[in-house]
N, C-alpha and C positions, 0 to 999 in steps of 0.2 A: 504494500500500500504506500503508495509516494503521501510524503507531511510535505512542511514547509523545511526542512533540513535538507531536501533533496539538493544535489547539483546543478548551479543554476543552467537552463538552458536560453541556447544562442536564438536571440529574438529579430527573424528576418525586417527589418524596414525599409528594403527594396522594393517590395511589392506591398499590396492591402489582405489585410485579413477580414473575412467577415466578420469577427469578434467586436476587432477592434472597430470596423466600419459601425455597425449596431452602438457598438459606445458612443461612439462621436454622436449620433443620431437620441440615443438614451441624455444627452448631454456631459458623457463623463469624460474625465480627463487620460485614460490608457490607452492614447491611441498616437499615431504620428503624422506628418503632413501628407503623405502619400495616402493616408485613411482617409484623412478631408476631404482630400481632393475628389477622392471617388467616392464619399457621402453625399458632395456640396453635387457633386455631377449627375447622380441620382437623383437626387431631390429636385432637380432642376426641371428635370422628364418625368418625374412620379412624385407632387408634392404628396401622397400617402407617408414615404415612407418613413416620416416622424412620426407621425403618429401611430402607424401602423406598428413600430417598433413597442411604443409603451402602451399600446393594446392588447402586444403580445407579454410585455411583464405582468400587466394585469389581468388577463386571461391565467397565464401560471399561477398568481395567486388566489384564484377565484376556481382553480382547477384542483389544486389541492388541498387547500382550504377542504374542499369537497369528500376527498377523497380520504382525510384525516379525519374530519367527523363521520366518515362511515365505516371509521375503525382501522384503519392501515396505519402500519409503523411502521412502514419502513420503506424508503426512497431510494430510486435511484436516476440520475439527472442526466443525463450525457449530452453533451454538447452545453457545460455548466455557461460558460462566455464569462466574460469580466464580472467579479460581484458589484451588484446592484441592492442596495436595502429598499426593504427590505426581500433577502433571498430565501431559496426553497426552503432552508432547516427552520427561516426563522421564522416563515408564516406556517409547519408544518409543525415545530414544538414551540410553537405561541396556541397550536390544536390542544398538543402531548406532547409536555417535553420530554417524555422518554423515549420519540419518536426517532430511527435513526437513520442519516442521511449519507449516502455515496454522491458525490460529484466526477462525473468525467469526461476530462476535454484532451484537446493537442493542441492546444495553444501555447507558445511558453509564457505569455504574458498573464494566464491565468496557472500558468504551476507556480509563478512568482510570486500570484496573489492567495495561493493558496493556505496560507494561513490565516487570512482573514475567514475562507472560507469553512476554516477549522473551527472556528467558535462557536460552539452550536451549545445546548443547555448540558448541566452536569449529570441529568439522568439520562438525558439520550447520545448520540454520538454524530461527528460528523466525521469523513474520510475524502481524501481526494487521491483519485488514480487518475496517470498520465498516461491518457490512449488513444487510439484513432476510434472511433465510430463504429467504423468498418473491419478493426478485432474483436469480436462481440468474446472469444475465447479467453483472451487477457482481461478487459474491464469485466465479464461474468466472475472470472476466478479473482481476482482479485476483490472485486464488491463481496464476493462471497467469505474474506472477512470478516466483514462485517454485518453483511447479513445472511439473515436464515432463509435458503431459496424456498426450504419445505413450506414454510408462510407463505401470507397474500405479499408482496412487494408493488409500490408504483412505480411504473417505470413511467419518465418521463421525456421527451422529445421536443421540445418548446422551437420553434421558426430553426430547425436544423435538416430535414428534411429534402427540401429543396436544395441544396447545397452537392446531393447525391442520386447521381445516375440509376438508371434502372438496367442496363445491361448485364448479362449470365456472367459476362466476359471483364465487367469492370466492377463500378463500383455493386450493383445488385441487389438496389435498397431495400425492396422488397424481402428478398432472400435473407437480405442481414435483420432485417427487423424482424422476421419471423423465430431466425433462429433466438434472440432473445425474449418474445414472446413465450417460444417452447421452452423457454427454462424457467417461467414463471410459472406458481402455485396458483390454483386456483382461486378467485376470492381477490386478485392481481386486477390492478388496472393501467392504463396506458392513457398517457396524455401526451396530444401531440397539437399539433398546429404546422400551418405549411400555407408558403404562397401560391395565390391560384390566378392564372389569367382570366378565369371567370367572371369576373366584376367589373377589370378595368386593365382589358387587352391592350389596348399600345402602349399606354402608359408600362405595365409592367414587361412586355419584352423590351421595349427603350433600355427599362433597368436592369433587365437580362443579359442583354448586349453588351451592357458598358461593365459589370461582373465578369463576362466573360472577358472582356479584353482586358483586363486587372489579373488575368490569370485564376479567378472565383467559377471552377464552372455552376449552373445555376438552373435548374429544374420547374420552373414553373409548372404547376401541376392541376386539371380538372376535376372536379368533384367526383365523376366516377372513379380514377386513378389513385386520389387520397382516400377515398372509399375502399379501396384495397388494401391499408395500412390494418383497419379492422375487421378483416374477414374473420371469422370463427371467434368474435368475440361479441358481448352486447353492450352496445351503445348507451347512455344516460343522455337521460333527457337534456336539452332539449335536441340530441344528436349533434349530427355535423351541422352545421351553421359558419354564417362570417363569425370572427374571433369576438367584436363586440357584444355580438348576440347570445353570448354563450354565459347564462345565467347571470344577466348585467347587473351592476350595481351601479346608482346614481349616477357615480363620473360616466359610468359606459354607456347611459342613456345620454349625459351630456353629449360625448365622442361622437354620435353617432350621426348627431347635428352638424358633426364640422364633415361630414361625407363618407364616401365608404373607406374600408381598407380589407384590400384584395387577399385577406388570408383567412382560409377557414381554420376552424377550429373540432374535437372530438373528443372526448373521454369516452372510453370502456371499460368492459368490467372483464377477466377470465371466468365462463362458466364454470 
């Protein structure tokens, strides 16, 4: 299990990371000019994608939130990105704080951060492993740790989705997402979110495009296609929807005034 003691790693700023693009866009400060550049160029072609960004923090919080009061302890986040308060552990043991939480990214800007993300309450736990996504082998054995797979666990996926190919032959999102489904216990649920051209098509391949020439490749996905993320599981009301819609509170009926934003949202449960 990587801590904050790990060996720092070498933090590219030749190119943009999605992480740190999301940051800049979150309003935070871990990111570098080369993120700007291709946040401010984005924004330019998709004003969504500010707000769209902190629809999808508060979608996370309003997802587990959910999922903590229907008795789940134990989390696991992957694709954690820069922490933002408040984060998973702390709206999940502000639930139970004996609640315990796995984070896992490949960012090095978030293994740096990573002991911030370690503070989580004294009856529950927080952990951070450094992985790709797409090792579901390494973050499964490792998570496992800390937790118990035989229990319910959330696994969570927050606006990381898109980010990953659907090909047999590459990335194989599907196939990866599944094989971590099949390692949860029943009584598990899956929260995810993903951008869709559904809503507001040229705007989002504009910001497709300009991802991909940052070297980000970037999957924009239809609602039948993200409807594949939960096959063989059951949806909670009020199903997939845009990310606002998904069990809003006040701000989110505010948000919803200032126009759409192109990313649905899902929670399920494992039968």
């Amino acid at each position: 299990m990587t801590g904050p003691d790990a060996a720092p790693a070498r933090i590219d700023t030749s190119r943009p990371h999605p992480a740190r693009v999301y940051d800049w866009w979150l309003g935070g400060k871990d990111n570098y000019p080369v993120d700007e550049e291709l946040a401010r160029r984005i924004l330019a072609v998709d004003d969504t994608a500010v707000r769209g960004a902190r629809a999808n923090r508060r979608f996370m919080h309003r997802a587990v939130r959910a999922v903590a009061e229907a008795g789940v302890r134990q989390f696991l986040d992957i694709g954690t990105g820069i922490p933002t308060e408040p984060n998973l552990h702390q709206v999940a043991q502000g639930v139970a704080a004996e609640s315990r939480v796995v984070y896992a990214d490949n960012d090095p800007i978030v293994l740096r951060h990573a002991e911030a993300l370690l503070h989580g309450s004294a009856e529950g736990g927080t952990q951070y492993v450094h992985a790709d996504v797409r090792d579901p082998d390494t973050i499964l054995r490792k998570a496992a740790e800390s937790l118990d797979f035989s229990r319910p666990v959330c696994l969570s996926l927050v606006a990381l989705t898109h980010y990953l190919g659907d090909e047999a032959d590459g990335d194989d999102v599907h196939g990866v997402l599944r094989r971590y489904v099949d390692a949860l216990a029943p009584g598990s649920h899956l929260v995810l979110s993903q951008v869709t051209p559904d809503l507001n098509p040229e705007a989002v391949e504009k910001a497709a495009a300009l991802f991909r020439r940052g070297g980000t490749p970037f999957f924009p996905r239809p609602l039948a296609e993200f409807a594949r993320f939960f096959e063989g599981l059951r949806l909670l009301g009020p199903g997939i929807i845009p990310v606002t819609g998904w069990r809003p509170e006040p701000v989110d009926v505010a948000a919803q005034e200032e126009g759409i934003v192109p990313v649905y949202a899902g929670v399920a449960v494992k039968p």
